[in-house]
N, CA, C and O of each residue as an XYZ file, in Angstrom:
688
protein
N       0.840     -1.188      0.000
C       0.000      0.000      0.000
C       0.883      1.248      0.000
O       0.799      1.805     -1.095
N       1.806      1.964      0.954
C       2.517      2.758      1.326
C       4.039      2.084      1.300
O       5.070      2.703      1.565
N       3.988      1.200      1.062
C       5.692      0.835      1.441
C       6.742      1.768      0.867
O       7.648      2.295      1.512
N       6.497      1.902     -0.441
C       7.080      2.725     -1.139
C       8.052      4.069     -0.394
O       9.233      4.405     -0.316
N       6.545      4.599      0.119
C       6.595      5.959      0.594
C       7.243      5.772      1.809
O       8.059      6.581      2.251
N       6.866      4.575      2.461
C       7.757      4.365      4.170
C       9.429      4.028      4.404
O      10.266      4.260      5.277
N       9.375      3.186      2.785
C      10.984      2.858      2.938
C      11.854      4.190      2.266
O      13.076      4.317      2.203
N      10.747      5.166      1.772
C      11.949      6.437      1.154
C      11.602      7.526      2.600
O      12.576      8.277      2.543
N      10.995      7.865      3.484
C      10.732      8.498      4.819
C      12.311      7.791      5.896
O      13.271      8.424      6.337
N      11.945      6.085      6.021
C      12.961      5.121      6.845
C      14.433      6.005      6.391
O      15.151      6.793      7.006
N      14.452      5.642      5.511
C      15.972      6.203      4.526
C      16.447      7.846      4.917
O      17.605      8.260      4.973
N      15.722      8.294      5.058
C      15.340     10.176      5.926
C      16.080     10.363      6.773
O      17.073     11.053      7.001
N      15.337      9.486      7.345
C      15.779      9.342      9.118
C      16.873      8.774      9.475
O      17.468      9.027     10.522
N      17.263      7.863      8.527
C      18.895      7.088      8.586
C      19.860      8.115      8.135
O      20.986      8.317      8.589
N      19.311      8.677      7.264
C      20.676     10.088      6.878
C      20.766     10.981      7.943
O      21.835     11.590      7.976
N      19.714     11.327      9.104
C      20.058     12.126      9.523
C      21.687     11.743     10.835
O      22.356     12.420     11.616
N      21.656     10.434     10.429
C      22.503     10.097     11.620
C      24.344      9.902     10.661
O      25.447      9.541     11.072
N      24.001     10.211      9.740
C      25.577      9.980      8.597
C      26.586     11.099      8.867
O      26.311     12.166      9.415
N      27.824     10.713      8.404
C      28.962     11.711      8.865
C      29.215     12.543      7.678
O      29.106     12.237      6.490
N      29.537     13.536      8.163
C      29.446     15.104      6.789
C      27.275     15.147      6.886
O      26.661     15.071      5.821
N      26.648     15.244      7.959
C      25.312     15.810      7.414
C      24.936     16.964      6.755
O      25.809     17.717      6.323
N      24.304     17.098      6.680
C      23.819     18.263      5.552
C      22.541     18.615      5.576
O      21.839     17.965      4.801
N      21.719     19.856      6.540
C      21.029     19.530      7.107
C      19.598     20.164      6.082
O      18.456     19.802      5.798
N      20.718     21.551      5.728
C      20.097     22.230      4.453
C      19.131     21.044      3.241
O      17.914     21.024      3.056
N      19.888     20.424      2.781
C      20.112     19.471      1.662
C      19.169     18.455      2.003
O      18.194     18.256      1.278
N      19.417     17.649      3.271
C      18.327     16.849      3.856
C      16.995     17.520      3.832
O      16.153     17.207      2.991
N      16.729     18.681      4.977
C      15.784     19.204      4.477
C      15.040     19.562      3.510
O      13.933     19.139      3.843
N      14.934     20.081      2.502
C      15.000     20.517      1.065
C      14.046     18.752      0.709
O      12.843     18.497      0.641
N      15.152     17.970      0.575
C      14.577     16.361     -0.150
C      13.047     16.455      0.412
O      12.011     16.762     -0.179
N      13.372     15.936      2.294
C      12.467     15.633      2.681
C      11.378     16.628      2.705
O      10.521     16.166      3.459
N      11.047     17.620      2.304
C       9.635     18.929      2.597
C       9.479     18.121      1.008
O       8.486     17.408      0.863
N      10.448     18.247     -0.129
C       9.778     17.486     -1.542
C       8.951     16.329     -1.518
O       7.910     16.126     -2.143
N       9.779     15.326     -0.415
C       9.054     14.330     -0.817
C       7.781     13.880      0.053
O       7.149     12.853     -0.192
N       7.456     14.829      1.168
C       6.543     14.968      2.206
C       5.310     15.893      1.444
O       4.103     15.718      1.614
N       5.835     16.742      0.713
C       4.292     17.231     -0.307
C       4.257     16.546     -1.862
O       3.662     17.198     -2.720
N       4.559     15.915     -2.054
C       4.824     14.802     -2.851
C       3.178     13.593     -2.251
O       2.073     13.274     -2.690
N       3.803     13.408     -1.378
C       3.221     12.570     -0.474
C       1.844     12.826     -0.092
O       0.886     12.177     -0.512
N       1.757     14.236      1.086
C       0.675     14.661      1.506
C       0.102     15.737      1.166
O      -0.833     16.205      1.816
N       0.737     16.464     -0.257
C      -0.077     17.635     -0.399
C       0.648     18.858      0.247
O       1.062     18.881      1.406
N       0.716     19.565     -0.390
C       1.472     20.945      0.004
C       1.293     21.856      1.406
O       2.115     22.485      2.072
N      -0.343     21.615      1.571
C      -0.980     22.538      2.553
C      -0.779     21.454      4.163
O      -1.379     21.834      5.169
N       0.113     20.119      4.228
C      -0.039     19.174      5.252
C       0.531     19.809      6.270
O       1.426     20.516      5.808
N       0.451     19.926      7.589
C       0.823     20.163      8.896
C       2.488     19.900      9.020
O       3.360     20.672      9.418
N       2.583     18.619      8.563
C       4.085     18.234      8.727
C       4.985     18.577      8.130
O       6.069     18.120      8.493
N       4.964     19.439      7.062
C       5.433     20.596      6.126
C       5.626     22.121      6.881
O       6.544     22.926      6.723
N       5.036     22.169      7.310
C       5.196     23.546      8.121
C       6.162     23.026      9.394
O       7.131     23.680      9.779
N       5.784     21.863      9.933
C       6.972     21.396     11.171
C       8.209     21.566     11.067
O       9.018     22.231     11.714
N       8.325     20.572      9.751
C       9.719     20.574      9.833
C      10.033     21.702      8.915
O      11.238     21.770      9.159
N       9.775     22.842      7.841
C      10.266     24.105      7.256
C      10.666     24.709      8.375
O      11.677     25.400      8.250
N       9.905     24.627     10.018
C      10.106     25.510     10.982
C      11.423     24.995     12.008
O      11.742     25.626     13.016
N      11.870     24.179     11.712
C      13.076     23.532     12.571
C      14.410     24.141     11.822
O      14.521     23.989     10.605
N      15.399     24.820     12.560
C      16.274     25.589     12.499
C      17.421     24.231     12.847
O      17.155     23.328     13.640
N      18.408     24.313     12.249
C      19.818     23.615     12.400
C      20.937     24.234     13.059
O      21.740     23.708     13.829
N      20.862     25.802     12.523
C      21.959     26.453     12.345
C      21.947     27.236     14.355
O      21.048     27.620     15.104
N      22.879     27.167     14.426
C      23.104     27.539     15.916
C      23.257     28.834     16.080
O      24.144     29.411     15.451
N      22.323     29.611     17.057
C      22.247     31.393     16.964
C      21.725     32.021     18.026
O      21.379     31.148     18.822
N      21.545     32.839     18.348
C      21.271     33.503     19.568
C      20.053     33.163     20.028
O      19.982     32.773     21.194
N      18.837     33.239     19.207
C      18.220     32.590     19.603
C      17.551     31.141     20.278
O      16.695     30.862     21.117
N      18.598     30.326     19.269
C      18.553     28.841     19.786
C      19.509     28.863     20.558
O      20.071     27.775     20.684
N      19.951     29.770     21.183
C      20.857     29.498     22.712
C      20.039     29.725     23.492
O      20.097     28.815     24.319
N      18.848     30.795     23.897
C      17.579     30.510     24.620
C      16.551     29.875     24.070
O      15.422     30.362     24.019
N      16.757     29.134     23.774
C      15.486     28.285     23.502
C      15.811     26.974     23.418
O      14.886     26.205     23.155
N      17.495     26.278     23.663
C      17.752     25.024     23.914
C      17.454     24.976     25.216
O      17.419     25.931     25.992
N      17.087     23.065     25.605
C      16.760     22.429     26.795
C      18.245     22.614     27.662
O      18.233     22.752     28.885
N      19.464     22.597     26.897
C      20.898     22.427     27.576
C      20.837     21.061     28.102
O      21.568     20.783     29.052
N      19.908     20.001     27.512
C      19.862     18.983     27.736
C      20.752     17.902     26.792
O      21.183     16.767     26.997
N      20.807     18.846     25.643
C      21.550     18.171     24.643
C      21.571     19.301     23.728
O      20.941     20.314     24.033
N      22.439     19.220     22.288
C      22.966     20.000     21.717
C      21.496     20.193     20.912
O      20.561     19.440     20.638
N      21.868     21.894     20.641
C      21.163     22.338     19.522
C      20.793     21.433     18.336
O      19.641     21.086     18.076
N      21.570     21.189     17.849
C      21.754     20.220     16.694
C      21.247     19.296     16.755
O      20.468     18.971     15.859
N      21.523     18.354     18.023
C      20.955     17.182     18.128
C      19.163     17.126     18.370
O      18.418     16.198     18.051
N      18.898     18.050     18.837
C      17.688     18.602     18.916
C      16.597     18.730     17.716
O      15.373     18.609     17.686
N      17.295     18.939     17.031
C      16.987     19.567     15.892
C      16.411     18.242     14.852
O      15.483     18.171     14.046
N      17.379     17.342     15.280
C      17.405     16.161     14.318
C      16.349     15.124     15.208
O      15.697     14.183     14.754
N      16.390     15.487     16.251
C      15.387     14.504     17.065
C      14.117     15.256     16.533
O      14.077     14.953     15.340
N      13.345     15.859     16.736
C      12.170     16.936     16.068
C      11.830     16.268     14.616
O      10.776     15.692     14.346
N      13.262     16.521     13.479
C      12.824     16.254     12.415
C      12.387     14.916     12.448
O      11.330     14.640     11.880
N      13.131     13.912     13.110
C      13.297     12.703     13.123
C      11.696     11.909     13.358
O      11.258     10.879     12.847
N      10.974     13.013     14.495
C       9.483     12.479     14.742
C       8.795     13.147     13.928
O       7.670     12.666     13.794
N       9.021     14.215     13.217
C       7.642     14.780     12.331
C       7.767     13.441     10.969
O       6.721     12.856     10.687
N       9.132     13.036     10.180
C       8.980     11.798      9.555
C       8.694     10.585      9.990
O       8.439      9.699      9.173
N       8.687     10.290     11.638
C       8.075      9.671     12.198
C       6.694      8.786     12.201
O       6.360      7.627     11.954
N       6.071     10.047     12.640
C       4.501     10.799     12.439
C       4.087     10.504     10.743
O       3.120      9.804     10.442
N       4.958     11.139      9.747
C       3.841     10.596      8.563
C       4.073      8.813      8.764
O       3.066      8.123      8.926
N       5.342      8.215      8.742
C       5.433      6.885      8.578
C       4.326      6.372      9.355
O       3.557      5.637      8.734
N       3.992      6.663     10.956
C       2.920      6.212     11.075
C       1.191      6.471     10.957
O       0.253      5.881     11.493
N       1.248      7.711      9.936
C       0.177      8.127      8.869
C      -0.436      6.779      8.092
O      -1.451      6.085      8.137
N       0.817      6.846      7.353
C       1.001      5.945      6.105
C       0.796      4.562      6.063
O       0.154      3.988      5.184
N       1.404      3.973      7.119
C       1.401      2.414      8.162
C      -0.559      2.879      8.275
O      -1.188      2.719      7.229
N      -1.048      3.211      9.055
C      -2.379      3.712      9.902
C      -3.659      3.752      8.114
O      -4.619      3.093      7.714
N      -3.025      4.667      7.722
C      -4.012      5.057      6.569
C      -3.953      5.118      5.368
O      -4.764      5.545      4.546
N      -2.419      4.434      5.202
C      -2.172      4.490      3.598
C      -2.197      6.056      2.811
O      -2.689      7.146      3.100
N      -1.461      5.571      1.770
C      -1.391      7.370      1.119
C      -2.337      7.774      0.705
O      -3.147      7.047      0.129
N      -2.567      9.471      0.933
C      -4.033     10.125      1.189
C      -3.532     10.656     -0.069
O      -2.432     10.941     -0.542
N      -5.329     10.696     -0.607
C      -5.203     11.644     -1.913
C      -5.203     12.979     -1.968
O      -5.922     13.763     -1.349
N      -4.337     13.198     -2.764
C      -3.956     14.288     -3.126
C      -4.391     15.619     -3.689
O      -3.413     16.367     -3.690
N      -4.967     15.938     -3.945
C      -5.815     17.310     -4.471
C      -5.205     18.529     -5.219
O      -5.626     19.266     -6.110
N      -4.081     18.453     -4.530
C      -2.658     19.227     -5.014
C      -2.077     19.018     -7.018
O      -1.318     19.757     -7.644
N      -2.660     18.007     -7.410
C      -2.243     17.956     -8.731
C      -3.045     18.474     -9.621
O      -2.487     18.494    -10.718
N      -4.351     19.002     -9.652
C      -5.094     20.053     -9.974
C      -4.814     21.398    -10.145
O      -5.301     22.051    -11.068
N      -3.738     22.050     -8.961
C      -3.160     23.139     -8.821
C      -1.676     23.273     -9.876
O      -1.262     24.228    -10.534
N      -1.190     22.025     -9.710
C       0.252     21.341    -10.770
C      -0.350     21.317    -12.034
O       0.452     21.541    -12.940
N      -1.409     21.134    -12.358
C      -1.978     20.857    -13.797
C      -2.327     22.429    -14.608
O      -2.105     22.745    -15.777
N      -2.728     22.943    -13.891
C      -3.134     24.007    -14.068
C      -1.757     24.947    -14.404
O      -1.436     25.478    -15.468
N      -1.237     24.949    -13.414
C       0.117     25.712    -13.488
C       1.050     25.306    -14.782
O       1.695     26.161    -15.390
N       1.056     23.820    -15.162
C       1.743     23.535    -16.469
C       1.169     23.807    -17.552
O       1.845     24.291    -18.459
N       0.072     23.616    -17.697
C      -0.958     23.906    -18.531
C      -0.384     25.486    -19.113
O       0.389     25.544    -20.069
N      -0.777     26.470    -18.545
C      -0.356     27.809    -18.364
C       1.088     28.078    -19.098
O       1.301     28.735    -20.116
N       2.046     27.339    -18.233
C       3.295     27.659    -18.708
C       3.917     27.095    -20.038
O       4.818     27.656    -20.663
N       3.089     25.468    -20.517
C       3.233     25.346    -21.451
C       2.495     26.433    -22.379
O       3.401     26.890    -23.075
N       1.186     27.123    -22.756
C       0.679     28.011    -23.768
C       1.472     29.140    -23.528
O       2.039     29.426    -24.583
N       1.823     30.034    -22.488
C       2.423     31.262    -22.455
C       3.758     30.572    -23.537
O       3.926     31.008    -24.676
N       4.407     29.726    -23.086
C       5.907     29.840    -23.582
C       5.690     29.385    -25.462
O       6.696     29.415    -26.171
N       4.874     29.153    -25.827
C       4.960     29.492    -26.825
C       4.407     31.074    -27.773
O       4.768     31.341    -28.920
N       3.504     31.900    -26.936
C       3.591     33.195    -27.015
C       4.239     34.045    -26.880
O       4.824     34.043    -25.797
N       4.530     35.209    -27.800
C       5.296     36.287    -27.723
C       4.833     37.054    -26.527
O       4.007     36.582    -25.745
N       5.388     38.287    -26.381
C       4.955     38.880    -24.866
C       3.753     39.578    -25.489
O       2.633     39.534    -24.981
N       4.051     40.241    -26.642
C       2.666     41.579    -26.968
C       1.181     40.034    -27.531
O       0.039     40.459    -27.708
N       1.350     38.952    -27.666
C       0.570     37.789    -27.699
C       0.134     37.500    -26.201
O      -1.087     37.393    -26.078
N       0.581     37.410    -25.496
C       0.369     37.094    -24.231
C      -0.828     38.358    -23.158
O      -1.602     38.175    -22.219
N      -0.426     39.500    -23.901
C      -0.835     40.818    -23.511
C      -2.666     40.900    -23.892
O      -3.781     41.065    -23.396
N      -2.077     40.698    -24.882
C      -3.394     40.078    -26.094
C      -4.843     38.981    -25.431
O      -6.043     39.231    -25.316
N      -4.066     37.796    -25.122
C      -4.584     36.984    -24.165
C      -5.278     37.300    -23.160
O      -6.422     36.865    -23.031
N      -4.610     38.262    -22.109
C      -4.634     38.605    -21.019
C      -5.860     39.445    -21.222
O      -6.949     38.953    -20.924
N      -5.778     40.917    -21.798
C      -7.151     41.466    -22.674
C      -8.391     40.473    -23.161
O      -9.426     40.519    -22.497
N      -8.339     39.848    -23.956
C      -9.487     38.717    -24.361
C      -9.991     38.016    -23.250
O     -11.203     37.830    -23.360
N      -9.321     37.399    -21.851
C      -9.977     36.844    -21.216
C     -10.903     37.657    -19.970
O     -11.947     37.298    -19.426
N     -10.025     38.950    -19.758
C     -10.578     39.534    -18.929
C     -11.317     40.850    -19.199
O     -11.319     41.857    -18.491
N     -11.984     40.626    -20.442
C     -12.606     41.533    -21.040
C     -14.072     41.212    -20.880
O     -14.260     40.008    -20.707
N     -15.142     41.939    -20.888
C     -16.695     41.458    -20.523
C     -17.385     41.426    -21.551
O     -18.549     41.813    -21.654
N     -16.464     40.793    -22.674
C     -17.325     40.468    -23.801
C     -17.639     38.831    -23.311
O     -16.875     38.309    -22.500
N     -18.666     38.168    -23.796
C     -19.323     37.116    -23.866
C     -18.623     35.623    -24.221
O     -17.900     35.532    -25.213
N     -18.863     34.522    -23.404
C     -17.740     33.415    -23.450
C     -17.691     33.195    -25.703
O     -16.644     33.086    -26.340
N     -18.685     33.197    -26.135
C     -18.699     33.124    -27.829
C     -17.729     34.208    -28.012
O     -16.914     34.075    -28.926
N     -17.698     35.121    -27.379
C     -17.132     36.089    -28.615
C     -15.541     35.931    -28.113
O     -14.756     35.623    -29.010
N     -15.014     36.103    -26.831
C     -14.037     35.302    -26.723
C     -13.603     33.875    -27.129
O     -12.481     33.584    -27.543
N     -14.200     33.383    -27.029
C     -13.477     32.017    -27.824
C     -13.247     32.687    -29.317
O     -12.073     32.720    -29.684
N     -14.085     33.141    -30.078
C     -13.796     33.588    -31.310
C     -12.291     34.484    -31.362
O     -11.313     34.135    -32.023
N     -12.367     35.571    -30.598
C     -11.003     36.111    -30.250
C     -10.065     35.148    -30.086
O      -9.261     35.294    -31.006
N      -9.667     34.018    -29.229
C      -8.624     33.436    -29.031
C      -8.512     32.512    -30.068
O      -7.425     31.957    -30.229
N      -9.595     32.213    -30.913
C      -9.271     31.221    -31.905
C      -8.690     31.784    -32.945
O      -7.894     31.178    -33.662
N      -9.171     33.458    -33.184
C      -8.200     34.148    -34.226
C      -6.794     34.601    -33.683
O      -5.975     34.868    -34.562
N      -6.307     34.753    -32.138
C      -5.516     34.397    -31.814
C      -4.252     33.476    -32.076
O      -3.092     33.858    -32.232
N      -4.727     32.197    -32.089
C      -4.299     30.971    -32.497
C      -3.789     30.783    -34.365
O      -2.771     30.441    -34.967
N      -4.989     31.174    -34.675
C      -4.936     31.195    -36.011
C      -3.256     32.237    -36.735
O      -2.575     32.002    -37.733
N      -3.139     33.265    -35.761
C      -2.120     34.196    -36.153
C      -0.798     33.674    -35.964
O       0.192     33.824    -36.679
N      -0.989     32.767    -34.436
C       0.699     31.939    -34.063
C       0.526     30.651    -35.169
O       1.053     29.544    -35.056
N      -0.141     30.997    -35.993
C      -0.226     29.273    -37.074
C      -0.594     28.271    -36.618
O      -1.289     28.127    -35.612
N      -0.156     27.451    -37.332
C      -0.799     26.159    -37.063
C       0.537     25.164    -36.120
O       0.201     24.376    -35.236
N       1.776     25.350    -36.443
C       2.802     24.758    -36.282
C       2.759     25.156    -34.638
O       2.903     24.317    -33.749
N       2.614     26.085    -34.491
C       2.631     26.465    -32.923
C       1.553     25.671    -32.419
O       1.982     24.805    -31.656
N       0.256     25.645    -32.569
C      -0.789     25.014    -32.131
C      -0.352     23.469    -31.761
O      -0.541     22.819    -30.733
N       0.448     23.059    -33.268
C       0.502     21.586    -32.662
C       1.258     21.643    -31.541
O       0.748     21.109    -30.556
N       2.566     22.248    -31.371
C       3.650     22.423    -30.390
C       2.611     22.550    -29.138
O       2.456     21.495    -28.523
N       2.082     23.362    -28.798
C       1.221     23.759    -27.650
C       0.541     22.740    -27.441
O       0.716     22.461    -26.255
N      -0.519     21.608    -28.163
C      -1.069     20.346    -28.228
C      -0.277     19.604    -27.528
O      -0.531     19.387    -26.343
N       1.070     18.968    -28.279
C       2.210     18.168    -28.095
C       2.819     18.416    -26.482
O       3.160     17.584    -25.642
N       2.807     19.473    -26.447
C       3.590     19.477    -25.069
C       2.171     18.965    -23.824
O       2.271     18.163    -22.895
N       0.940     19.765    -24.254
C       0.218     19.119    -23.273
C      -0.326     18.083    -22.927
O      -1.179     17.844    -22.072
N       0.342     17.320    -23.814
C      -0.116     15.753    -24.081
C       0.793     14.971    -23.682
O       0.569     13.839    -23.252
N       2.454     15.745    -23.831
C       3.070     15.054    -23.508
C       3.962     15.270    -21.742
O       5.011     14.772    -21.335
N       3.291     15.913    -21.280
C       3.387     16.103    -19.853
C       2.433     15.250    -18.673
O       1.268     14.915    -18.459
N       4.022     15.146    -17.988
C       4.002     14.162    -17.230
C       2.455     14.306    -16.360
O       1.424     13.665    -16.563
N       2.686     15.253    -15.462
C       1.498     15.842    -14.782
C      -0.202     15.367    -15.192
O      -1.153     14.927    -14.545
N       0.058     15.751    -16.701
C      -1.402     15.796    -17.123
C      -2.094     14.243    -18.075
O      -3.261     13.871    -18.195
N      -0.879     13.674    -18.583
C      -0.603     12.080    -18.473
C      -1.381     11.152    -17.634
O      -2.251     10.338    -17.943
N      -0.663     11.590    -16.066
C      -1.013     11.158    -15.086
C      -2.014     11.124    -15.013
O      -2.145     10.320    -15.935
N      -2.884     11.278    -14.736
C      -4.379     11.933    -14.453
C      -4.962     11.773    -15.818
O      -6.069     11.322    -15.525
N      -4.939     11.834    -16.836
C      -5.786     11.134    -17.801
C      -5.202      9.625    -17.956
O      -6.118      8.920    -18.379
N      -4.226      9.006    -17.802
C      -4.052      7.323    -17.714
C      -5.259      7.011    -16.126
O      -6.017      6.075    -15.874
N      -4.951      8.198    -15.417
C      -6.007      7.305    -13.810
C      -7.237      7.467    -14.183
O      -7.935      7.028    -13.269
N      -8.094      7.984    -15.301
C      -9.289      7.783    -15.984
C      -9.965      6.741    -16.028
O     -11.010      6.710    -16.679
C-alpha cells in the first residue's frame, strides 16, 4: 500500500545520523518528498520548514541544555517523519488534491511559452474583457490562427506530452 513511501521516509531518518550531514540538503529532499506525499498545505510541512539547524542567539535561549542544539533539531525532524510513517502504516497514502493546482500551473506555462509577450498581452485582454464566453473564444481562436498552425501543434504536443497531465488522464 505505502511501502514505497515508508521505505523512502525510513531512509530520511537514517541520513540524519551519517557523517558530513547536511542539514540544508536533507531538508530541502524531505519537505519534496513529504508534499509529494501529503499535499502541500499538510501540517508536517510547516513542522519541519520551521526547525532551524543552524546555531544562533536565539537557539541558545530556547535550547533544553539537555543536549545539543543540533541534536535537537534532528530529534524533532526525526518524529515529524516519524509521524507521517505512522500516517502511512495507519491510513495508507491520502489523496492528493494538489495535482489540480500542478496541472493548471503547467498547462499555463506550457501556452504562455509558446507566445510572444505583446501575444500574451493580447490573451490577457481577451480573457478579462466582458465580452461574452462566444465572442471570446472567437477572439482566441483568431488568436491561435495568427501563431499558425505549427505552434498550435507544439502547444497540443507538449500538453499531451506532460508528465502531470498524463497522469491523471491514464487514472481515468
Amino acid at each position: 500500500m505505502a511501502k514505497k513511501e515508508i521505505k523512502l521516509l525510513k531512509q530520511q531518518i537514517d541520513k540524519l545520523y551519517i557523517k558530513d550531514f547536511d542539514f540544508d540538503a536533507w531538508k530541502k529532499y524531505s519537505l519534496l518528498q513529504l508534499t509529494r506525499i501529503f499535499g502541500k498545505n499538510d501540517p508536517k510541512i510547516s513542522q519541519l520548514q520551521n526547525i532551524e539547524f543552524e546555531f544562533n542567539s536565539w537557539s541558545l535561549r530556547d535550547a533544553s541544555g539537555n543536549e545539543s542544539y543540533e541534536e535537537g533539531s534532528k530529534r524533532l525532524a526525526k518524529e515529524v517523519l516519524q509521524v507521517a510513517i505512522d500516517e502511512l502504516d495507519m491510513y495508507g497514502v491520502p489523496k492528493n488534491d494538489d495535482t489540480s493546482d500542478d496541472i493548471t500551473t503547467d498547462l499555463i506555462t506550457i501556452i504562455l511559452d509558446e507566445f510572444k509577450g505583446s501575444q500574451v498581452k493580447v490573451l490577457k485582454d481577451i480573457i478579462s474583457s466582458s465580452d461574452g464566453d462566444s465572442e471570446k473564444r472567437r477572439k482566441i481562436k483568431e488568436l491561435l490562427e495568427e501563431l499558425g498552425q505549427f505552434v498550435s501543434i507544439d502547444i497540443l504536443t507538449n500538453i499531451l506530452s506532460n508528465t502531470n497531465i498524463t497522469g491523471k488522464l491514464t487514472s481515468q
